[in-house]
C-alpha positions as CSV (number, residue, x, y, z in Angstrom):
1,X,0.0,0.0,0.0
2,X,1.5,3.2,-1.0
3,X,1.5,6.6,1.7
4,X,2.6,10.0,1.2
5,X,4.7,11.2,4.4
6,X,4.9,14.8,3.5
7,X,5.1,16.8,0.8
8,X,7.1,20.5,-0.2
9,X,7.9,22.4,-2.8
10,X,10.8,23.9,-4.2
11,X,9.8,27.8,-4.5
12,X,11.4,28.8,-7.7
13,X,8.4,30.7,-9.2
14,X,7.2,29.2,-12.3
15,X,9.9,26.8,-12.0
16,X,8.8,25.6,-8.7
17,X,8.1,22.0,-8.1
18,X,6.8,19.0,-5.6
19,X,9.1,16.7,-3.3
20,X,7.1,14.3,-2.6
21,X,8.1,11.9,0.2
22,X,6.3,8.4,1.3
23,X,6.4,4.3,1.4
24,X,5.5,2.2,-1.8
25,X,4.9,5.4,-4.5
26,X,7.1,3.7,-6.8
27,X,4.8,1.8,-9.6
28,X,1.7,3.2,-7.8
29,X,2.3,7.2,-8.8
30,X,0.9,8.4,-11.5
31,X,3.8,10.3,-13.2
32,X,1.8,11.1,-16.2
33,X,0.9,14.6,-15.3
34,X,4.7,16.0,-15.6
35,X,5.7,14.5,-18.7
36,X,4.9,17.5,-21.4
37,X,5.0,14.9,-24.8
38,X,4.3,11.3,-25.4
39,X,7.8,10.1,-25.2
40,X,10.1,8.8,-21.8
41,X,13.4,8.0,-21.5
42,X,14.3,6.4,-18.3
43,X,18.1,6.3,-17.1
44,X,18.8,3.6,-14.7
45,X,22.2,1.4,-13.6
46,X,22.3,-2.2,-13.5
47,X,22.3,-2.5,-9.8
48,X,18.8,-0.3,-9.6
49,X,17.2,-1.5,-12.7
50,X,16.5,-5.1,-11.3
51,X,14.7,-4.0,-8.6
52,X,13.0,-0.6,-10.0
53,X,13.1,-0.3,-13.1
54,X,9.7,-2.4,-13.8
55,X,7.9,-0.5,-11.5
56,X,8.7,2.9,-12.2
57,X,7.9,2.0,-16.0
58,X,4.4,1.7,-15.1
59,X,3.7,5.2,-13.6
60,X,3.8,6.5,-17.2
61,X,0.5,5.1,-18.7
62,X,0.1,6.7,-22.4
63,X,3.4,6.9,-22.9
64,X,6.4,5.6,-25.2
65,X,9.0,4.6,-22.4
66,X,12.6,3.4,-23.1
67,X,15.2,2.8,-21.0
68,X,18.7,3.0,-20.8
69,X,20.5,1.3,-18.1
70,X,24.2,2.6,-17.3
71,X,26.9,0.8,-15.3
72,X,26.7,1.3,-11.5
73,X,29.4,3.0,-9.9
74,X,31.1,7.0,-9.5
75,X,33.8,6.1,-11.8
76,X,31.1,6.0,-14.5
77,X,30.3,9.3,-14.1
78,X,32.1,10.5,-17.3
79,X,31.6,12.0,-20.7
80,X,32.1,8.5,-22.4
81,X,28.9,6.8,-19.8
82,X,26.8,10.2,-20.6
83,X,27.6,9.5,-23.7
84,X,25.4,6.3,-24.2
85,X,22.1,8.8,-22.7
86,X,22.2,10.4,-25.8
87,X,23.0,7.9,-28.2
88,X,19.5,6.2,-26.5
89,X,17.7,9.3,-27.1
90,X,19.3,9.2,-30.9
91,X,18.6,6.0,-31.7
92,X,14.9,5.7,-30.3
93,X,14.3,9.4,-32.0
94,X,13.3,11.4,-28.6
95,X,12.4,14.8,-29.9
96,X,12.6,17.8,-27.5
97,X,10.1,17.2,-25.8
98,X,11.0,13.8,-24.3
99,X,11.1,13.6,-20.4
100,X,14.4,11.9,-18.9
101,X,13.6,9.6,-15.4
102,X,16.6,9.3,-13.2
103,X,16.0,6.3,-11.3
104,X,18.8,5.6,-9.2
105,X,21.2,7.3,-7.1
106,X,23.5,11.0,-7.1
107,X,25.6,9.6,-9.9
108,X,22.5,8.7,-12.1
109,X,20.6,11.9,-11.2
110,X,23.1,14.1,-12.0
111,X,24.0,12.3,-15.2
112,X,20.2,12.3,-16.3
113,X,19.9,16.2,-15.2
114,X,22.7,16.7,-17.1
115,X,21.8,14.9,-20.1
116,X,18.4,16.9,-19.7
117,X,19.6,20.1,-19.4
118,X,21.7,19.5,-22.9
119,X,19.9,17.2,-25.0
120,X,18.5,19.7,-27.8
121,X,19.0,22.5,-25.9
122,X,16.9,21.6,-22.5
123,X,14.2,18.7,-22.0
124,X,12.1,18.1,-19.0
125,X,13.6,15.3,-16.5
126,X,12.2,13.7,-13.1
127,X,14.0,12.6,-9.8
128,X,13.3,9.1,-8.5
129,X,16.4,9.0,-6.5
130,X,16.8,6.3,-4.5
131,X,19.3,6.4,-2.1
132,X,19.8,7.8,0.9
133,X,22.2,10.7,0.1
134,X,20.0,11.2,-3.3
135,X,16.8,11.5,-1.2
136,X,18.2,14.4,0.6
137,X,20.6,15.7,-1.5
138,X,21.6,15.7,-5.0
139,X,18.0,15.2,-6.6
140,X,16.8,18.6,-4.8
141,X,18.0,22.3,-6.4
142,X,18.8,21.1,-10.0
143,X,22.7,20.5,-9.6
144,X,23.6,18.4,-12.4
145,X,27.1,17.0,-14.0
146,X,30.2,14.9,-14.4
147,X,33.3,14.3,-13.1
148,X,36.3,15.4,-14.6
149,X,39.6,13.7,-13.8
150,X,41.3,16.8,-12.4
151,X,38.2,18.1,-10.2
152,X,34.8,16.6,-8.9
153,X,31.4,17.7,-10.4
154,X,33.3,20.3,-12.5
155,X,31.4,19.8,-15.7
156,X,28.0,20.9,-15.3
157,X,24.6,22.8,-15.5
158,X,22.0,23.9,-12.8
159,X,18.6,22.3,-14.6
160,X,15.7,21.9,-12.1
161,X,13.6,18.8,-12.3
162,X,10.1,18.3,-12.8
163,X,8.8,16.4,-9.2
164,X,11.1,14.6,-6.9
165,X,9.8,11.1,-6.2
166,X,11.4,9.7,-2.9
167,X,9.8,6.4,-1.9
168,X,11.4,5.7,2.0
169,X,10.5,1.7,0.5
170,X,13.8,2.0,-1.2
171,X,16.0,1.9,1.2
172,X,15.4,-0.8,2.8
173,X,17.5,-2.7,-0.1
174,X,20.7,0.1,0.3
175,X,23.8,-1.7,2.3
176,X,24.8,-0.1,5.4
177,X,27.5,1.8,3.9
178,X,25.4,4.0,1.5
179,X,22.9,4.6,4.5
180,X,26.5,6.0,6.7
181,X,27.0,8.4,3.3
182,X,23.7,9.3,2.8
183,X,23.2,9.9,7.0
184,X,26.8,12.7,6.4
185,X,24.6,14.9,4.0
186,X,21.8,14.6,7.1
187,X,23.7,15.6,9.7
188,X,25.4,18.7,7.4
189,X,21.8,20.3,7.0
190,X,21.7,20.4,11.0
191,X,24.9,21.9,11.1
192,X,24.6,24.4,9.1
193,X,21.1,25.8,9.5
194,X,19.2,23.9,11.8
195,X,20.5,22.9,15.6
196,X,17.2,21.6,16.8
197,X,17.6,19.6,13.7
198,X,20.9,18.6,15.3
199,X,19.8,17.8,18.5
200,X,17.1,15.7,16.9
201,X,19.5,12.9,14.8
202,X,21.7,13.1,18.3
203,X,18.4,11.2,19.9
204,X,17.6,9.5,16.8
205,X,20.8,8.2,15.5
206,X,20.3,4.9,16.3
207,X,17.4,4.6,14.3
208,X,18.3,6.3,11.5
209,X,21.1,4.2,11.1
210,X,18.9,0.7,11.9
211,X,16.7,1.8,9.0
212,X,13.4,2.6,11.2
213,X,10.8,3.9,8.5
214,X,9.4,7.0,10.7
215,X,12.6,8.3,11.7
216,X,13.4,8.3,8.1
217,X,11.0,9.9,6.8
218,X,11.3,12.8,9.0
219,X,15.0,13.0,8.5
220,X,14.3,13.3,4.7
221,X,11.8,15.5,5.2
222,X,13.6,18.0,7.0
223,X,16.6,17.6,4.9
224,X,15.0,18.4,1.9
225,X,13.2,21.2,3.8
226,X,16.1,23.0,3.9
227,X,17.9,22.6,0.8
228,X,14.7,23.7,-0.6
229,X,14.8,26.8,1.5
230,X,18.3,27.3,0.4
231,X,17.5,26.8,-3.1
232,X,14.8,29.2,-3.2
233,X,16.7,32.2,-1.9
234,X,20.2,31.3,-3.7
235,X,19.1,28.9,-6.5
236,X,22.6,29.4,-8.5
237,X,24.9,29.7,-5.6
238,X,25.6,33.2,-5.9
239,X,26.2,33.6,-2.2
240,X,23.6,31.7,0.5
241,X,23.9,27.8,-1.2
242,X,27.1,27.7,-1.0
243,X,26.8,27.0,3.2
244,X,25.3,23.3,1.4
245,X,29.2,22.7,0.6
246,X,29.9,22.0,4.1
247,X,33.1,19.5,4.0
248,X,33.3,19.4,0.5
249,X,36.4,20.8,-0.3
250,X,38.2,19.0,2.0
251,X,35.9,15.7,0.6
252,X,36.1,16.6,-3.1
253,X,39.9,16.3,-2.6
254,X,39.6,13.1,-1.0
255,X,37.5,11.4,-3.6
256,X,40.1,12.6,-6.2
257,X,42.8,11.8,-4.3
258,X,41.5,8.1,-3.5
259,X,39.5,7.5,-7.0
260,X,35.9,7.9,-7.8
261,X,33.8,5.4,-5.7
262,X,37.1,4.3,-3.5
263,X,35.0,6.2,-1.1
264,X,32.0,6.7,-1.6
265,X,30.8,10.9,-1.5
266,X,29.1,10.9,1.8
267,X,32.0,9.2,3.6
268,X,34.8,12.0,2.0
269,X,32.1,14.7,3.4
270,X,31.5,13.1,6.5
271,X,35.5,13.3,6.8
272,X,35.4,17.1,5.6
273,X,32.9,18.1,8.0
274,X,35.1,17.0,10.8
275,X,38.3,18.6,9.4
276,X,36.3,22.0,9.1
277,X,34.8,22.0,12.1
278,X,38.1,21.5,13.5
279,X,39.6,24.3,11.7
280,X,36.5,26.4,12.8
281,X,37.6,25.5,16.5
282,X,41.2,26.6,15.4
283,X,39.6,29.8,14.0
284,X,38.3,30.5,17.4
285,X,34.7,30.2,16.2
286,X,33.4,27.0,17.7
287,X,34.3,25.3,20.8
288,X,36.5,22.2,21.0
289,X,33.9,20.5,23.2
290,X,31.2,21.5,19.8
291,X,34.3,20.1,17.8
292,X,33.7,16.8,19.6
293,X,29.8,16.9,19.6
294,X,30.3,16.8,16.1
295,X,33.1,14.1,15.7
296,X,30.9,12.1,18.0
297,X,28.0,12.1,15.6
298,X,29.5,11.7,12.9
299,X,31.1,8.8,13.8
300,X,27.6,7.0,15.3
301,X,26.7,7.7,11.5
302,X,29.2,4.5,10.9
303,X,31.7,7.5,8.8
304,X,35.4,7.5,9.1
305,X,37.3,10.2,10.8
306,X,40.5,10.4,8.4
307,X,41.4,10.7,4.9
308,X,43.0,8.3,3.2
309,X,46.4,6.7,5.1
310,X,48.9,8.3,2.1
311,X,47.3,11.6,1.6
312,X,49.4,14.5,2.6
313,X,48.5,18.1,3.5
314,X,50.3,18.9,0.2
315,X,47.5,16.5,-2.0
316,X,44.8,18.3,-0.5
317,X,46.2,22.0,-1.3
318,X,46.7,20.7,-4.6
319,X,43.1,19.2,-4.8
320,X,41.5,22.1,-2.9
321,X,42.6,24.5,-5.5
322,X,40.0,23.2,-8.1
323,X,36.9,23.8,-6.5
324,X,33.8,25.7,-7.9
325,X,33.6,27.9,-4.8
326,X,37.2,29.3,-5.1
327,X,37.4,32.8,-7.2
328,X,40.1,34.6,-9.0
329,X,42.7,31.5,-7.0
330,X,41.3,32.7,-3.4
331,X,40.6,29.1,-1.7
332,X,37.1,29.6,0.1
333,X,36.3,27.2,2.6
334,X,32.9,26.6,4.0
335,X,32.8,26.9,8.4
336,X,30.8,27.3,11.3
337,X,30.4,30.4,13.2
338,X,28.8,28.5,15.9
339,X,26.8,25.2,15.3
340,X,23.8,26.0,13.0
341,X,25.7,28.8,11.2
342,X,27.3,28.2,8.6
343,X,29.2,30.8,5.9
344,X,32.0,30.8,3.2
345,X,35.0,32.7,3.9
346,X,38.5,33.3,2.0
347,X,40.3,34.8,4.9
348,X,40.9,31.4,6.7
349,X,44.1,32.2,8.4
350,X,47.0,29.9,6.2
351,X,48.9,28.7,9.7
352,X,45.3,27.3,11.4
353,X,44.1,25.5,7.8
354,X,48.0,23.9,8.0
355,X,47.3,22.8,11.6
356,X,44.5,21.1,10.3
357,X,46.0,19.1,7.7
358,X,48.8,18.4,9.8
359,X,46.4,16.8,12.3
360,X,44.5,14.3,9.7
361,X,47.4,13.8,7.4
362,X,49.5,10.8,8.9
């Protein structure tokens, strides 16, 4: 039996859209009503299409659905793998006013979105993310892309979907690792912008982490709660959306550094977060006992603490300097003024960022 939890919207004026959040939706929502033409083109992986794939095919009654089904993996996430999206469009002669479905997780949501947003000039696409860290992350605000083997995420376009379709059912399949990953982008929305959020997932860690369907739901919900706020007042990270980068930099490195899917993204953020919060404490902005609070969570999430064994402080200066937020070769860094307040700042003093390294590096 399919439920709706909650549902939001992403305020983006006549772009806006629906998140909507509950148990069995997928093969039970009709998805019919934001499609624009006749034609579908679902992208999938062959880890998600087994399980999904037959189900999601039947919320499109009326309509011409084909599928193409990628490998499964960040390493994938490349020109030659986005590639094979357009050949499928090609081949099965999708004109422009197809509607891409990413069914699967970040890597296949922002390869869809991306595939969208340039496939003759802009189609329509929909999130069904279902993962964890895609629930409350990368299918919300319309980030799309690939990797680049210099720089994470570094090829790209902002293209907002058309509904996000998160059915909690999902992850009851997802192995314990990609529910740690998806739990780092969690905990970041409470650090950032919400503390009472925080003080919530301290109480209901546990369950989070043991998969208990309430809890969540509720996590998702709030997650994607405040992205959605974010989104709506900064929608192309001029300024405000940038605070969603928390431990990025310091986890985009690591992912580079280690390969991509060695770790998997939440893990490298989860790591990140704990190096800038320490650098914050250095900074003299948060407390070393809020330094621990943090640590402390993140580590009940089931996330490590350090980067790789043979990264250096030197590897993640080199890796930090390609990062979207950095402008005209400033480094910008993403910290906490306190816990729940987050901002981006370019003056981080050089001798306290060093420190850091120092510490995680071995």
């Amino acid at each position: 039996m399919s439920e709706i939890f909650r549902e939001l919207t992403v305020d983006l004026g006549e772009r806006s859209y629906p998140i909507i959040i509950g148990s069995g939706l997928l093969g039970s929502t009709d998805l019919s009503p934001y499609v624009v033409g006749s034609q579908v083109m679902i992208v999938t992986n062959d880890t998600v299409a087994p399980l999904y794939l037959d189900k999601i095919r039947s919320s499109f009654p009326g309509k011409k659905v084909d599928t193409v089904v990628l490998p499964d993996g960040e390493k994938f996430k490349d020109w030659q793998t986005l590639n094979r999206i357009f050949d499928a469009l090609l081949e099965q002669r999708h004109s422009r006013k197809t509607t891409l479905v990413a069914l699967g997780g970040g890597v296949i949501g922002d390869m869809a979105g991306f595939a969208a947003a340039c496939y003759q000039r802009g189609v329509p696409f929909i999130q069904v993310p279902t993962t964890l860290l895609s629930q409350v992350d990368s299918s919300v605000g319309g980030k799309t892309g690939i990797n680049h083997p210099l720089g994470k995420n570094m090829i790209g376009a902002f293209h907002q979907p058309q509904v996000v379709l998160i059915d909690t059912d999902t992850l009851q399949t997802l192995p314990s690792r990609e529910v740690s990953a998806g739990l780092a982008e969690v905990i970041k929305y409470g650090l950032i912008r919400d503390v009472t959020f925080l003080d919530w997932l301290e109480s209901h860690m546990d369950a989070l982490v043991g998969l208990e369907a309430g809890s969540l739901a509720e996590a998702i919900y709030r997650s994607c709660a405040c992205k959605a706020d974010v989104v709506a007042l900064d929608e192309r990270e001029g300024g405000l959306r940038a605070i969603l980068n928390l431990g990025h930099t310091f986890g985009h490195a690591i992912e580079t550094f280690a390969g991509y899917g060695t770790w998997l993204h939440g893990e490298a953020v989860g790591t990140g977060m704990i190096m800038a919060a320490d650098l914050s404490a250095r900074e003299g902005m948060i407390s070393r006992e809020d330094y621990r609070r943090i640590t402390d969570l993140i580590l009940r999430a089931g996330l490590p603490e350090r980067p790789p064994e043979k990264m250096t402080p030197q590897d993640f200066m080199r890796l930090m300097a390609v990062d979207k937020k950095n402008v005209d070769g400033a480094l910008r860094l993403v910290l906490l003024r306190e816990v729940g307040d987050a901002f981006v700042t370019a003056d981080t003093d050089s001798g306290n960022l060093a420190e850091t390294l120092g510490a995680f590096c071995h």
